[in-house]
N, CA, C and O atoms as a Tripos MOL2 file, in Angstrom:
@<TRIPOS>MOLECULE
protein
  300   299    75     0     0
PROTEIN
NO_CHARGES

@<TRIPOS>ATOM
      1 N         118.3510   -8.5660   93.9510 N.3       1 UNK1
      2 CA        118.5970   -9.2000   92.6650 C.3       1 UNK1
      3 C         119.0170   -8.1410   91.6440 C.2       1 UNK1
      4 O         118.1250   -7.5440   91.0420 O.2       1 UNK1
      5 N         120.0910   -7.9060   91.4400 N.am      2 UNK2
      6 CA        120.5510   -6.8870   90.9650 C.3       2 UNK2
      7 C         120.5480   -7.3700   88.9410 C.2       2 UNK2
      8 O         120.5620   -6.5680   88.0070 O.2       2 UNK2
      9 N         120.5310   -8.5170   88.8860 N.am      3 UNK3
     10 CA        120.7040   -8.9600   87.5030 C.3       3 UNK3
     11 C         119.4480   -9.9020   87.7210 C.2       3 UNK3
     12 O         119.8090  -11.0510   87.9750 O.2       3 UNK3
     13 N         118.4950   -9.7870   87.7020 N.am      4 UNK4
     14 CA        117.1920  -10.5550   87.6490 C.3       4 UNK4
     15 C         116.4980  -10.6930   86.5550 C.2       4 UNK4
     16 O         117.2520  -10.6140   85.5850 O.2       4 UNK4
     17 N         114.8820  -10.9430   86.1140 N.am      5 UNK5
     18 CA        114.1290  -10.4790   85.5210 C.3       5 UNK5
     19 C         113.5540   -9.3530   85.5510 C.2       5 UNK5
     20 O         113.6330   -8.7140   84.5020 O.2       5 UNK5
     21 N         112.9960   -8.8820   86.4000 N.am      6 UNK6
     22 CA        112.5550   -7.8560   86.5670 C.3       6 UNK6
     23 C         113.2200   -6.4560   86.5810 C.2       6 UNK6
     24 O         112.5900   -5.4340   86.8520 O.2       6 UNK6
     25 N         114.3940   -6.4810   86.3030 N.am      7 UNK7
     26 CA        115.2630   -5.2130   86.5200 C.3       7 UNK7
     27 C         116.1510   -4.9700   85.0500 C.2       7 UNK7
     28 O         117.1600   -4.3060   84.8130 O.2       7 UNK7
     29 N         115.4550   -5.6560   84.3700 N.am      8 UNK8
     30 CA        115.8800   -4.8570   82.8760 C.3       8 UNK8
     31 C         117.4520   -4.8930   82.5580 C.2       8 UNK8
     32 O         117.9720   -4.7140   81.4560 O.2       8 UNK8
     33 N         118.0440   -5.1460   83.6910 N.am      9 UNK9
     34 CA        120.0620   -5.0160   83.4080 C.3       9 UNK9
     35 C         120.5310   -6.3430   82.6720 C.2       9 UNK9
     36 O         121.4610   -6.0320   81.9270 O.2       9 UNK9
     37 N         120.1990   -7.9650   82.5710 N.am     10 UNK10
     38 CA        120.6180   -8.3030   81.9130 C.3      10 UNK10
     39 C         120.1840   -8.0170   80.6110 C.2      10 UNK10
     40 O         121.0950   -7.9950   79.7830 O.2      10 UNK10
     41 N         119.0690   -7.7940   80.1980 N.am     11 UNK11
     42 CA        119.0460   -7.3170   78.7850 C.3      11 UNK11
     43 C         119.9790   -6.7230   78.3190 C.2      11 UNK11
     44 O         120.7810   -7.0950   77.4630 O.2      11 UNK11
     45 N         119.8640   -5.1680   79.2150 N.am     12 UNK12
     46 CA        120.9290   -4.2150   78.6580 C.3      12 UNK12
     47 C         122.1360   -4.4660   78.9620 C.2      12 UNK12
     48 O         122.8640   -3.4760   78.8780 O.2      12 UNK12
     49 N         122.5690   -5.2880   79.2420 N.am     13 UNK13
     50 CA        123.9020   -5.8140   79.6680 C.3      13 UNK13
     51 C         124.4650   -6.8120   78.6240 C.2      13 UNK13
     52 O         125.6830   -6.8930   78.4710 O.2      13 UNK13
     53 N         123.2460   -7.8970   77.5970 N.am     14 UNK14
     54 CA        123.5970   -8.1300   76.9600 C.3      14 UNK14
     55 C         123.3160   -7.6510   75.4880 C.2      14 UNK14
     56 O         123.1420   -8.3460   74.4870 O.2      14 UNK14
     57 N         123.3170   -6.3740   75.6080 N.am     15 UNK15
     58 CA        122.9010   -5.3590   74.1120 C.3      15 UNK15
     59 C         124.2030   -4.9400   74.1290 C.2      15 UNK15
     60 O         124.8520   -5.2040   73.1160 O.2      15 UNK15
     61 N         124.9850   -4.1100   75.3890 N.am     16 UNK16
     62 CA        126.1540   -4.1660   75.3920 C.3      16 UNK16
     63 C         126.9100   -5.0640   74.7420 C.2      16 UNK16
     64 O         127.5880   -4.6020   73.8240 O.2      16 UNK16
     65 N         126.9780   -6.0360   74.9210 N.am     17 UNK17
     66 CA        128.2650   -6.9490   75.0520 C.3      17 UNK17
     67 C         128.2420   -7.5310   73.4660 C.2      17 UNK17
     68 O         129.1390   -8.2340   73.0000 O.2      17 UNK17
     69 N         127.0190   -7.0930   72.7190 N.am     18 UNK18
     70 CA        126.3900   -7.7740   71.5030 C.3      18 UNK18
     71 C         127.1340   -6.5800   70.5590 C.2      18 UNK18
     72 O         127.6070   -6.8710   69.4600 O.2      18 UNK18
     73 N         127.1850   -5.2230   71.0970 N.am     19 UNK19
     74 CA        127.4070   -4.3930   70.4980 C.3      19 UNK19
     75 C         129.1490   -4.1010   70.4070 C.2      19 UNK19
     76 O         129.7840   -3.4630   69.5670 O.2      19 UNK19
     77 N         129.5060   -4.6720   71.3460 N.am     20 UNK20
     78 CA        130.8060   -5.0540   71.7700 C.3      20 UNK20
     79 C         131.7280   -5.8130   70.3500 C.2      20 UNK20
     80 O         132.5600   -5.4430   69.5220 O.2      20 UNK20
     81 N         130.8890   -7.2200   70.7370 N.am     21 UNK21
     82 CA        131.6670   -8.1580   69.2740 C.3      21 UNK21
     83 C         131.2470   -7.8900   68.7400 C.2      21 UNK21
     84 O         131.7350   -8.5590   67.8300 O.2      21 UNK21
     85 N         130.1190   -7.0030   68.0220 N.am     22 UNK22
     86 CA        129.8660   -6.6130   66.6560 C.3      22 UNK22
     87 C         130.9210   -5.7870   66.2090 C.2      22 UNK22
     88 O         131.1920   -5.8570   65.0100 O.2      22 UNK22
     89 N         131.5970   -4.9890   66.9510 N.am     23 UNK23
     90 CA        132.5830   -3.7270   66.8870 C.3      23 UNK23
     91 C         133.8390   -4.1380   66.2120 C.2      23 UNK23
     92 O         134.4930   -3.7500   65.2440 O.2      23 UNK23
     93 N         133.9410   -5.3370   67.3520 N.am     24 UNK24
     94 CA        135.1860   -6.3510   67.1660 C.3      24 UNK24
     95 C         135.1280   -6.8860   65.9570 C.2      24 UNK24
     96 O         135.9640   -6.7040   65.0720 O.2      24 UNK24
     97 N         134.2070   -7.5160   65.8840 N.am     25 UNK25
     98 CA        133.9580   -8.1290   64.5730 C.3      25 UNK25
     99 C         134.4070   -7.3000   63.4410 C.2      25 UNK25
    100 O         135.3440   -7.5160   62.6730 O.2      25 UNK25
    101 N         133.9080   -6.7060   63.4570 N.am     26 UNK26
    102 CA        133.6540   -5.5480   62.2530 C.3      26 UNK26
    103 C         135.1900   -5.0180   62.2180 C.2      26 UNK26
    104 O         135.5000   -4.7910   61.0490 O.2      26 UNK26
    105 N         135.9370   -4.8280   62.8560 N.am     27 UNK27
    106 CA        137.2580   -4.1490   63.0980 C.3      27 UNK27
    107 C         138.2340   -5.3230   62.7150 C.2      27 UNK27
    108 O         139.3550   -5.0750   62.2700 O.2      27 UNK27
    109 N         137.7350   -6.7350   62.9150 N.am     28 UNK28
    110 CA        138.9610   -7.7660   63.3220 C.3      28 UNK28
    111 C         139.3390   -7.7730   61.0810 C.2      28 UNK28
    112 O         138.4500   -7.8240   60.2320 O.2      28 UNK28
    113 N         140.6120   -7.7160   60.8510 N.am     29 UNK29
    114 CA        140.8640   -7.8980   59.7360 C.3      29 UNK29
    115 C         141.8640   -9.2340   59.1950 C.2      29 UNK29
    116 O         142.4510   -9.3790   58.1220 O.2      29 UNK29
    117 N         141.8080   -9.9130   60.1150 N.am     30 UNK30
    118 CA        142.4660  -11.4870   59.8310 C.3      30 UNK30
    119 C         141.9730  -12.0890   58.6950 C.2      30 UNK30
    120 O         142.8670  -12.6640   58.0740 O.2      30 UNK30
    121 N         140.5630  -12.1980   58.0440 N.am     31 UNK31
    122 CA        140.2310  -12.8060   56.9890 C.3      31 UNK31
    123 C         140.2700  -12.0110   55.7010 C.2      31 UNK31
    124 O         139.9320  -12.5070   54.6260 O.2      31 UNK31
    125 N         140.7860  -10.4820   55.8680 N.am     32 UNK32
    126 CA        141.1230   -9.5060   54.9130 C.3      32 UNK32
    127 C         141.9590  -10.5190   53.9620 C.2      32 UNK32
    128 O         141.4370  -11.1630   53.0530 O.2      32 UNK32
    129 N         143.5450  -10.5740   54.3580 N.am     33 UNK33
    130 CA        144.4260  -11.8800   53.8760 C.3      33 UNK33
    131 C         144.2550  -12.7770   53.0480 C.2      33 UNK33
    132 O         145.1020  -13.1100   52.2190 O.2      33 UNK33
    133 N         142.9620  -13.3560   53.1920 N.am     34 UNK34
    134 CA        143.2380  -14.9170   52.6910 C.3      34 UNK34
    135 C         142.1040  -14.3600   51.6110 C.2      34 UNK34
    136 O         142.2800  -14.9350   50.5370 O.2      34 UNK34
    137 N         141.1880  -13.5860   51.5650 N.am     35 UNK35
    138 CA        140.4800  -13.1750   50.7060 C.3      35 UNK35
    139 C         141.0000  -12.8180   49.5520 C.2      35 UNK35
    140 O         140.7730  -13.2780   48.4330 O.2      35 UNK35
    141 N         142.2160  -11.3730   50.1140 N.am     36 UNK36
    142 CA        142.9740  -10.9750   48.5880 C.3      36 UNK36
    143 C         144.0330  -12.0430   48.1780 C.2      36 UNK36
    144 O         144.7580  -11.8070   47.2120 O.2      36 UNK36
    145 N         144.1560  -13.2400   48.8940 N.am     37 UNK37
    146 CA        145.1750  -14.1160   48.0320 C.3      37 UNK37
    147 C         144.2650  -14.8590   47.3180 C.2      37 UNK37
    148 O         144.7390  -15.6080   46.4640 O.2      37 UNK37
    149 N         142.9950  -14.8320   47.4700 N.am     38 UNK38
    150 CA        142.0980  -15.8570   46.8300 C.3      38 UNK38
    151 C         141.5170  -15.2940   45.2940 C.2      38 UNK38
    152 O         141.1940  -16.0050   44.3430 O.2      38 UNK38
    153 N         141.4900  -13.6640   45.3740 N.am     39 UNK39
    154 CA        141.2030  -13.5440   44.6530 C.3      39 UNK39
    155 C         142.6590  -13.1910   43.4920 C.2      39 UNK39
    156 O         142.3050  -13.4420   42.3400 O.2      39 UNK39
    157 N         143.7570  -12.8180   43.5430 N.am     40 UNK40
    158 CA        144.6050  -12.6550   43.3250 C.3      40 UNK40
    159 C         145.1750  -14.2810   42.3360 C.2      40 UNK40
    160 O         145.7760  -14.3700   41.2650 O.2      40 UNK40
    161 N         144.5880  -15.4990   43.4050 N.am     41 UNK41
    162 CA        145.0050  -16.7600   42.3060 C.3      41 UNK41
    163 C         143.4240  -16.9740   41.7850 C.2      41 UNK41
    164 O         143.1930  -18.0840   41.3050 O.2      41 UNK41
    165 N         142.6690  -16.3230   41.8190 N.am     42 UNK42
    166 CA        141.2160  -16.0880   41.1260 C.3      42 UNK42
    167 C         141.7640  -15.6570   39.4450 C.2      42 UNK42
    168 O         141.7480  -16.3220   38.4090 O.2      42 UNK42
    169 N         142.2160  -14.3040   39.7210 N.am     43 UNK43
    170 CA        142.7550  -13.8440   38.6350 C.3      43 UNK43
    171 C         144.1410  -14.3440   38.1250 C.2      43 UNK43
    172 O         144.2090  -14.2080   36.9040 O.2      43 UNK43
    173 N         145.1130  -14.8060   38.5990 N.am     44 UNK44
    174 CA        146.0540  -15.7850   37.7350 C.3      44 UNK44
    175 C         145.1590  -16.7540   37.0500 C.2      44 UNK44
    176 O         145.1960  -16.8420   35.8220 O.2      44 UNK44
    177 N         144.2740  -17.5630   37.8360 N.am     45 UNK45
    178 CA        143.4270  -18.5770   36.6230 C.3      45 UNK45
    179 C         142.8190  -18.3140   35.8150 C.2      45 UNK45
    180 O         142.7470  -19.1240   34.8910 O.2      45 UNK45
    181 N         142.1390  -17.1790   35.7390 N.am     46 UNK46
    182 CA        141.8610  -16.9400   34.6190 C.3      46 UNK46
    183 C         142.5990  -16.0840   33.6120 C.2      46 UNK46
    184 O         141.9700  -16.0820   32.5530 O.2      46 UNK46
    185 N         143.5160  -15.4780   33.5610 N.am     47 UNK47
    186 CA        144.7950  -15.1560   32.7130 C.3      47 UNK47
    187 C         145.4870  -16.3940   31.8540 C.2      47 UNK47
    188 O         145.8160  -16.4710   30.6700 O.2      47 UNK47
    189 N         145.5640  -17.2990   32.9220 N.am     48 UNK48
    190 CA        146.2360  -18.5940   32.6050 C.3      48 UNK48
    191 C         145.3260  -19.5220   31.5710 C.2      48 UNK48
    192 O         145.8950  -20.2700   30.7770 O.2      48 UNK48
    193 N         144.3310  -19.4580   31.6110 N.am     49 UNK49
    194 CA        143.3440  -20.1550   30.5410 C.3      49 UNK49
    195 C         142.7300  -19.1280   30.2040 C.2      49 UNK49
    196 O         141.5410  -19.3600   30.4210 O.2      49 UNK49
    197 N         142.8810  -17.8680   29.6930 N.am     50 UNK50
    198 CA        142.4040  -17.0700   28.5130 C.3      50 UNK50
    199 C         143.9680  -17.2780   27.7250 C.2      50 UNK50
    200 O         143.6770  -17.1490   26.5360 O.2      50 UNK50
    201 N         145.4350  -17.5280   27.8030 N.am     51 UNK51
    202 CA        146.2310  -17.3120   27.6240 C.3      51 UNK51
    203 C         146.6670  -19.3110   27.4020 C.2      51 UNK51
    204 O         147.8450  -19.3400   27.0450 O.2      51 UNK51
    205 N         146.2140  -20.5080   27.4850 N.am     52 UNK52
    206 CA        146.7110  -21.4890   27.2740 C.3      52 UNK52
    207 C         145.9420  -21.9940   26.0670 C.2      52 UNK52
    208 O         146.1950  -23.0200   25.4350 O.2      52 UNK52
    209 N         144.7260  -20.9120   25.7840 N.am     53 UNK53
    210 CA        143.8130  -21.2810   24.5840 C.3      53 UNK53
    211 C         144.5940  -21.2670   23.3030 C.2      53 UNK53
    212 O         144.5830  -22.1100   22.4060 O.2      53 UNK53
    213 N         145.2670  -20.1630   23.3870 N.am     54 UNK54
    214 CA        146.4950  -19.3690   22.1340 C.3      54 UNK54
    215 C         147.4830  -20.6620   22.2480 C.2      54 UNK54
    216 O         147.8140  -21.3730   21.2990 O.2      54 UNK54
    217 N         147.8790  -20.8190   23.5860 N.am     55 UNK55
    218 CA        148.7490  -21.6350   23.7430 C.3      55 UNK55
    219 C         149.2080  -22.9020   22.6760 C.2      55 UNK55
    220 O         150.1560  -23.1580   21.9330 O.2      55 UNK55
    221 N         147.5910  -23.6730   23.1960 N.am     56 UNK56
    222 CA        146.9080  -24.6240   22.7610 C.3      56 UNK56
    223 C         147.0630  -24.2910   21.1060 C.2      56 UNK56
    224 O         147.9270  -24.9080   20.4820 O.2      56 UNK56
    225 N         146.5950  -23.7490   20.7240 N.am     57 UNK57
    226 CA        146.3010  -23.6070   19.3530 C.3      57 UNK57
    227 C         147.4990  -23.6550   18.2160 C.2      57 UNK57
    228 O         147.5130  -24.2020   17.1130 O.2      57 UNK57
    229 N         148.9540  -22.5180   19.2180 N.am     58 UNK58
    230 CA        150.2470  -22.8290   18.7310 C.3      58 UNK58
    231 C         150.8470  -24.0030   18.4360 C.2      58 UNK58
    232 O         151.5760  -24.2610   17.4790 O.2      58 UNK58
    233 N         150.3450  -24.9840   19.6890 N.am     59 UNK59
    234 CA        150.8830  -26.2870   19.5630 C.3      59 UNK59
    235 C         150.2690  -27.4620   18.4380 C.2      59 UNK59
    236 O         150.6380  -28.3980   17.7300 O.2      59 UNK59
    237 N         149.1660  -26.7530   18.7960 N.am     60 UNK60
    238 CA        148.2940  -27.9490   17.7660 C.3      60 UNK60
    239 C         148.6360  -27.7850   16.4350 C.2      60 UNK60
    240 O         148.7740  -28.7930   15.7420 O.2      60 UNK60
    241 N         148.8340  -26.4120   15.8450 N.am     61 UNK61
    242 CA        149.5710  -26.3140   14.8950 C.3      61 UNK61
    243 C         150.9910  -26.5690   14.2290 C.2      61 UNK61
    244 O         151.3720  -26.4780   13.0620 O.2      61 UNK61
    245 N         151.5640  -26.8870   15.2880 N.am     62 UNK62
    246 CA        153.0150  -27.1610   14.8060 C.3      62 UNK62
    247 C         152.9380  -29.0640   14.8250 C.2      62 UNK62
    248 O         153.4650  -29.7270   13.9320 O.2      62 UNK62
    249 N         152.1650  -29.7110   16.0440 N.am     63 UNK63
    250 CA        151.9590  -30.6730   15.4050 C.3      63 UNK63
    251 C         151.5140  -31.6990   14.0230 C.2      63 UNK63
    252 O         151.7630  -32.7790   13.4880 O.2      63 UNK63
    253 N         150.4730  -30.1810   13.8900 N.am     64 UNK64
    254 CA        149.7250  -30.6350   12.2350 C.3      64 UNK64
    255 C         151.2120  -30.3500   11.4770 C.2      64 UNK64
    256 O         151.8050  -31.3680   11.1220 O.2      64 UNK64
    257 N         151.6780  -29.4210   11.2780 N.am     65 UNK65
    258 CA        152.8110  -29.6750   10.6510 C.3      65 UNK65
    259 C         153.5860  -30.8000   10.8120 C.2      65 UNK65
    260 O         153.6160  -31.5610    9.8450 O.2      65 UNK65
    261 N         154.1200  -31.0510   11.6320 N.am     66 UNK66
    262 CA        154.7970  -32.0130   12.0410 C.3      66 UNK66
    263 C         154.5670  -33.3810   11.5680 C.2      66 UNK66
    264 O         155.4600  -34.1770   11.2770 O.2      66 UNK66
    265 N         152.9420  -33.6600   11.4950 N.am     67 UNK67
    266 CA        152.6360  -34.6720   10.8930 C.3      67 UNK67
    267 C         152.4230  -34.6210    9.7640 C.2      67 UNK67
    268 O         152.9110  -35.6090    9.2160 O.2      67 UNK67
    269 N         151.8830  -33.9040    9.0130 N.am     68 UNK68
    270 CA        152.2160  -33.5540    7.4770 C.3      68 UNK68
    271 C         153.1080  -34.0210    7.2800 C.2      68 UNK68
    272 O         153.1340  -35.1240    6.7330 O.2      68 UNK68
    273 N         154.6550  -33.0990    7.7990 N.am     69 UNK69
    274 CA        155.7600  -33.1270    6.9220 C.3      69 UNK69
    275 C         156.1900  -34.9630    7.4260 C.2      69 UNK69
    276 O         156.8740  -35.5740    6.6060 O.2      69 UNK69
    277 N         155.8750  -35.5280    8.3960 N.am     70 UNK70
    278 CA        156.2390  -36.7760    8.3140 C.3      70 UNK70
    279 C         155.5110  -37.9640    7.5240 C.2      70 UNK70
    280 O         155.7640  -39.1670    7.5840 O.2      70 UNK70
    281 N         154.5580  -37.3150    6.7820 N.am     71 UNK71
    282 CA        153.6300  -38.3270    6.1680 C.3      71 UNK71
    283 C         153.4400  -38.1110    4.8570 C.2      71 UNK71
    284 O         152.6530  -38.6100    4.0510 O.2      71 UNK71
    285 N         154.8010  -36.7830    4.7030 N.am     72 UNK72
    286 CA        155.5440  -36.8780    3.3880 C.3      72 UNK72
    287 C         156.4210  -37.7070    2.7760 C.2      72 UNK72
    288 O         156.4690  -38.4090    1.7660 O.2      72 UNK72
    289 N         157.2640  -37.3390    3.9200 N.am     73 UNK73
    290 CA        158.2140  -38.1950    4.4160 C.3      73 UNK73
    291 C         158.0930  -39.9280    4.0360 C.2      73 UNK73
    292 O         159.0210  -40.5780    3.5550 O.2      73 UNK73
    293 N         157.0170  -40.3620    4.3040 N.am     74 UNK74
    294 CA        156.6400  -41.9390    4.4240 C.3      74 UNK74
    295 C         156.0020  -42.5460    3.5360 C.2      74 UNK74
    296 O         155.7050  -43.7370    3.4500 O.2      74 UNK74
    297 N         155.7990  -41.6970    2.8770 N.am     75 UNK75
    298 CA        154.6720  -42.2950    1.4830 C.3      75 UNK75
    299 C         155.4720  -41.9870    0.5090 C.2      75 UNK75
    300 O         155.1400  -42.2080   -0.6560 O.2      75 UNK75
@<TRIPOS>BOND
     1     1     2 1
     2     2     3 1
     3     3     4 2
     4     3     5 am
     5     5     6 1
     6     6     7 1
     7     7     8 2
     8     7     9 am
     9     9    10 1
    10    10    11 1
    11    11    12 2
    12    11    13 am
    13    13    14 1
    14    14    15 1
    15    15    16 2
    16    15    17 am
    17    17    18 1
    18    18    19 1
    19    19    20 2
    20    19    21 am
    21    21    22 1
    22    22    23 1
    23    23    24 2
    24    23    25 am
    25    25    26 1
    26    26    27 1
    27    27    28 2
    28    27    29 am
    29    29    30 1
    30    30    31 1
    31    31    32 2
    32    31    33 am
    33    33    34 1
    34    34    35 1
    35    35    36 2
    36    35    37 am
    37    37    38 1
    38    38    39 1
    39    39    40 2
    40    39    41 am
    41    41    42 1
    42    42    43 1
    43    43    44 2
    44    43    45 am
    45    45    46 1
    46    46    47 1
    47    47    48 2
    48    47    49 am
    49    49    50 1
    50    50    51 1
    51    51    52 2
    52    51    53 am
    53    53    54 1
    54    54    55 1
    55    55    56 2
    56    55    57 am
    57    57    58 1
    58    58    59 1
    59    59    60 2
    60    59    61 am
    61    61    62 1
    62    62    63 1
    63    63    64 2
    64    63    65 am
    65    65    66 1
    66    66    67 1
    67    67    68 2
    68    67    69 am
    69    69    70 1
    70    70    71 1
    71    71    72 2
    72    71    73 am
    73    73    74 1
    74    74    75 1
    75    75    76 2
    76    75    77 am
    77    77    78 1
    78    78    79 1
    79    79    80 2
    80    79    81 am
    81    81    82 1
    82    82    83 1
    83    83    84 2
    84    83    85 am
    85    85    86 1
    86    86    87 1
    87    87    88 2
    88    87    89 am
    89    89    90 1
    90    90    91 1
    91    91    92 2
    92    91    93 am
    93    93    94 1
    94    94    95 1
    95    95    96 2
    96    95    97 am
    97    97    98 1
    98    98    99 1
    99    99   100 2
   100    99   101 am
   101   101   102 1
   102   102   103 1
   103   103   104 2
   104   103   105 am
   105   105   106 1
   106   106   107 1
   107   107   108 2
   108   107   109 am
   109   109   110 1
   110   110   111 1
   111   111   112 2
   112   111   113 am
   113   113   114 1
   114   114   115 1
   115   115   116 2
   116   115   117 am
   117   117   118 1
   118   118   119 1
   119   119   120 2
   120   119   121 am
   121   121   122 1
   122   122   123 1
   123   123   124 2
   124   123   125 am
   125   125   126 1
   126   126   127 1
   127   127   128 2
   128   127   129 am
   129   129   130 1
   130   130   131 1
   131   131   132 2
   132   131   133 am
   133   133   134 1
   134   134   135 1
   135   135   136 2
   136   135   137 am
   137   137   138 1
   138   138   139 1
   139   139   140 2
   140   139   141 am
   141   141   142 1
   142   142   143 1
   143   143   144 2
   144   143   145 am
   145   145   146 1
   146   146   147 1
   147   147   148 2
   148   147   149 am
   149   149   150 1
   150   150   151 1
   151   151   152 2
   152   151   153 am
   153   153   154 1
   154   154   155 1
   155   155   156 2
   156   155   157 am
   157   157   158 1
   158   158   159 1
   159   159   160 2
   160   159   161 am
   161   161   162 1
   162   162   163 1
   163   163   164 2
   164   163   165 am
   165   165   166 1
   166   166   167 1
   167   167   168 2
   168   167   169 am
   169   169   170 1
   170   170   171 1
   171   171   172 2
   172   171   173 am
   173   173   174 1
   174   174   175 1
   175   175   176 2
   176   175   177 am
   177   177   178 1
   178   178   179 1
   179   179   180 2
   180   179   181 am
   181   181   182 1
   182   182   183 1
   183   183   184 2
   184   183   185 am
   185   185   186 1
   186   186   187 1
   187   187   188 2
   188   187   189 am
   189   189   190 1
   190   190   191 1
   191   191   192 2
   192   191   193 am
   193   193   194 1
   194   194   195 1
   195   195   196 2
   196   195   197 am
   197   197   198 1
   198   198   199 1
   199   199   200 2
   200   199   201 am
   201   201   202 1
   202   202   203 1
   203   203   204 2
   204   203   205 am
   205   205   206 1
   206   206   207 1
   207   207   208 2
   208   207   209 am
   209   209   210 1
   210   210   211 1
   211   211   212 2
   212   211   213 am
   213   213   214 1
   214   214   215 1
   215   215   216 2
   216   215   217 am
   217   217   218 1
   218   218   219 1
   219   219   220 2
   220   219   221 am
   221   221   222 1
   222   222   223 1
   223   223   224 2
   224   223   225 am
   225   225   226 1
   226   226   227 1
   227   227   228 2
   228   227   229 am
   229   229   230 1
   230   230   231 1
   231   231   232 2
   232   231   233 am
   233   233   234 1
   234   234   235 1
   235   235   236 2
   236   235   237 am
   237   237   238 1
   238   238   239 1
   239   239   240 2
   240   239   241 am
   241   241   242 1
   242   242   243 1
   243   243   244 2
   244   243   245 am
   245   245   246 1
   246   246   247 1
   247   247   248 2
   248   247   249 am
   249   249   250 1
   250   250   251 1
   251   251   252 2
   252   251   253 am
   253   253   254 1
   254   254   255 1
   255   255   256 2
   256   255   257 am
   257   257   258 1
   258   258   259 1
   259   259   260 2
   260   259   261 am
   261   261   262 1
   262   262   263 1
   263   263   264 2
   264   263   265 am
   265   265   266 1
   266   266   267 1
   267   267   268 2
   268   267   269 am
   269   269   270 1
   270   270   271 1
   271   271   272 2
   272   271   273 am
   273   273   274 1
   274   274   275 1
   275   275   276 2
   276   275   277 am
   277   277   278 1
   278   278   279 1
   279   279   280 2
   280   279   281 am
   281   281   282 1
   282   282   283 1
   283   283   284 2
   284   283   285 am
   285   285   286 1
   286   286   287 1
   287   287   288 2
   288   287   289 am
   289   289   290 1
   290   290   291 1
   291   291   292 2
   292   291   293 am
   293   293   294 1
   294   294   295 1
   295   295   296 2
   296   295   297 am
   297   297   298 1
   298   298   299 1
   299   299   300 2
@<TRIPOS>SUBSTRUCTURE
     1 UNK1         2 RESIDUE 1 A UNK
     2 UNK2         6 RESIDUE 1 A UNK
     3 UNK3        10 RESIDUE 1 A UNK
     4 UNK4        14 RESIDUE 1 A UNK
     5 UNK5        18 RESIDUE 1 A UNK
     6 UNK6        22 RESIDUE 1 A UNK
     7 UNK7        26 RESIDUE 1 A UNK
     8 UNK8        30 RESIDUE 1 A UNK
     9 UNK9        34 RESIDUE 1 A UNK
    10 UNK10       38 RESIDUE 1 A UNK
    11 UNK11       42 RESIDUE 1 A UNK
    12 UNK12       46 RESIDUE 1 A UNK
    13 UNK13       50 RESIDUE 1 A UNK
    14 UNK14       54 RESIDUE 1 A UNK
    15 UNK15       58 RESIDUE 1 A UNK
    16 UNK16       62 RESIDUE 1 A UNK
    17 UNK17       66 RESIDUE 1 A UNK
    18 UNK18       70 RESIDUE 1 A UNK
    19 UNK19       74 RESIDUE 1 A UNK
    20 UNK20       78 RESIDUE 1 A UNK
    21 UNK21       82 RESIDUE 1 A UNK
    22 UNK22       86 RESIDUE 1 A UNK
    23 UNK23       90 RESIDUE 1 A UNK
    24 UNK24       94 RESIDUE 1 A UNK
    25 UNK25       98 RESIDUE 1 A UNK
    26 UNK26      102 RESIDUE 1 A UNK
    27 UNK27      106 RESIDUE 1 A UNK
    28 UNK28      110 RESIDUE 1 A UNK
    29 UNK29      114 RESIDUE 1 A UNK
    30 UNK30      118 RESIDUE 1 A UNK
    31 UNK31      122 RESIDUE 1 A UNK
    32 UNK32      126 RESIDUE 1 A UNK
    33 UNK33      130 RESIDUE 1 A UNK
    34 UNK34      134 RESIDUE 1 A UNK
    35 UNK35      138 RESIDUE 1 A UNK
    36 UNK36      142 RESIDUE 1 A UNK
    37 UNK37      146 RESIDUE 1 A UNK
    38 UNK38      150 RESIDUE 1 A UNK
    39 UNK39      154 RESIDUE 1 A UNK
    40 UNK40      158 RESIDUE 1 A UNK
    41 UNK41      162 RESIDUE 1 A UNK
    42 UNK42      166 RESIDUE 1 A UNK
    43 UNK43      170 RESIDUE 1 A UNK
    44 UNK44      174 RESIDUE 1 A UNK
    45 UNK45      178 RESIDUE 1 A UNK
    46 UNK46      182 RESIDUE 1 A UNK
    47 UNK47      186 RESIDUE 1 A UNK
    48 UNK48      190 RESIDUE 1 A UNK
    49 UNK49      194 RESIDUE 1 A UNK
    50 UNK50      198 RESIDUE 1 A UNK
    51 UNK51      202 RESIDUE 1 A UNK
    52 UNK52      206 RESIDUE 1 A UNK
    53 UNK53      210 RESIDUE 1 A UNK
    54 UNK54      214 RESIDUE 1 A UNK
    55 UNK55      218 RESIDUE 1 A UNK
    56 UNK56      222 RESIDUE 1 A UNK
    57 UNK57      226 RESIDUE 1 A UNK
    58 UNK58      230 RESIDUE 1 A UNK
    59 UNK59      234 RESIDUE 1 A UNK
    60 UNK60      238 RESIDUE 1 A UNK
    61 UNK61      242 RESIDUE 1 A UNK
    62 UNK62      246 RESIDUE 1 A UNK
    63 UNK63      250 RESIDUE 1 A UNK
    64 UNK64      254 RESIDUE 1 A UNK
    65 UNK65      258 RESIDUE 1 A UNK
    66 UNK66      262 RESIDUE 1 A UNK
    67 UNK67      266 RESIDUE 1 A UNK
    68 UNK68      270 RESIDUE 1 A UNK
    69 UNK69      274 RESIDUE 1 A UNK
    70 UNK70      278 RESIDUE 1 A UNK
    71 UNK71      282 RESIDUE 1 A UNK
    72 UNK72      286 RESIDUE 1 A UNK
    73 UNK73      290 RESIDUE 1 A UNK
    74 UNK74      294 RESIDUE 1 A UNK
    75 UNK75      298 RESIDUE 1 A UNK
């Protein structure tokens, strides 16, 4: 019984193989990718709404004008 209980080799056979895909694991960089695109439109969103607040505020103002000068206009 070369892989039995008593002979200690599957253990160490599967410490190996554990140590194996940990290696792999640790090495494999496929989810590197999708991480820096995530954070990359992480940071467009928030650029984009620190920057639509101003936005916002431009517009709202030209509307108040807008209605002013038309409610000059009408009265």
């Amino acid at each position: 019984m070369p892989y039995g209980e008593g002979s200690g080799r599957s253990r160490a056979g599967a410490c190996l193989i554990l140590e194996l895909i940990s290696a792999k694991t640790l090495l494999d960089e496929r989810g590197q990718d999708v991480i820096e695109y995530a954070l990359v439109v992480a940071l467009i969103a928030l650029a984009a709404t620190a920057g639509l607040s101003t936005v916002a505020a431009s517009i709202g103002s030209a509307f108040s004008k807008v209605g002013h000068a038309l409610s000059t206009y009408t009265s």
